[in-house]
N, C-alpha and C positions, 0 to 999 in steps of 0.2 A: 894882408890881414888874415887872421886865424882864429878872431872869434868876438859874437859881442854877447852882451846882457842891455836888455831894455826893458824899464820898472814903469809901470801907469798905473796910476790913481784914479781913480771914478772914470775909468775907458777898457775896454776890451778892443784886443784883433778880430777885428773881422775876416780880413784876408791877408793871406801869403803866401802872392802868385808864383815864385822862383823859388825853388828851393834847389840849391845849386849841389852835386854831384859830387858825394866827399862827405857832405857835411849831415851832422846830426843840429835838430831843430826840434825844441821844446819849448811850447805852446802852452802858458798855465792861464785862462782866462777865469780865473774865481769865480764866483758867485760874489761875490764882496764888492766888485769890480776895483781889485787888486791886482793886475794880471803882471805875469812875468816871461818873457821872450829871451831864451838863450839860442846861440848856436855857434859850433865850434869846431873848426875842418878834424876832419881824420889821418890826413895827408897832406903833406908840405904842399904837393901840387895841385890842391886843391882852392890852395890860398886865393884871396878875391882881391879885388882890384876895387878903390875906393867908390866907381860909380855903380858900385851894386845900390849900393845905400841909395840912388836915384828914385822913389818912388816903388820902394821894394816892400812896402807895408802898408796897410790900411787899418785906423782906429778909428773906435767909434766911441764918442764922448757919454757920458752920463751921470751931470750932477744931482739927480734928483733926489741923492740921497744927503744934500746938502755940504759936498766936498768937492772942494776945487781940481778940476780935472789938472792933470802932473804927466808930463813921461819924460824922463831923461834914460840915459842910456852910456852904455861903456866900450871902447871898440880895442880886441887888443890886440897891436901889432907885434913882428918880428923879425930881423935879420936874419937870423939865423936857424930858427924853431926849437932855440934851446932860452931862451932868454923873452920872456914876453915884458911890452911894455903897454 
């Protein structure tokens, strides 16, 4: 793996305990509670191994502004580090 984006709607990160060695890690928690979570290695041998995602984030909901809390998210792999999928 070499890199994801993670989009939420009426939620913010609270926490994010690992931040794994290699990688850059961008943290947009809005005021809108619109928040956006990228990160994306620097180096091939950086790459992470699918059980990072175990428990590697903490959100915290809030529809109080009348909007359905959402978070999907996009993970992108690669063979090679020339071709992502």
């Amino acid at each position: 793996m070499v890199g994801f984006e993670i989009q939420i709607k009426s939620g913010r990160v609270v926490s994010f305990p690992t931040v794994p060695t290699g990688w850059d890690i961008s943290i947009d928690n809005d005021p809108s509670w619109d928040t956006q979570l990228r990160g994306s290695s620097k180096v091939g041998a950086a790459a992470l191994d699918v059980k990072f995602f175990g428990g590697f984030l903490v959100i915290e909901k809030d529809e109080s502004l009348g909007l359905k809390f959402e978070a999907k998210g996009e993970i992108i792999v690669t063979e090679d580090f020339e071709h992502g999928r």
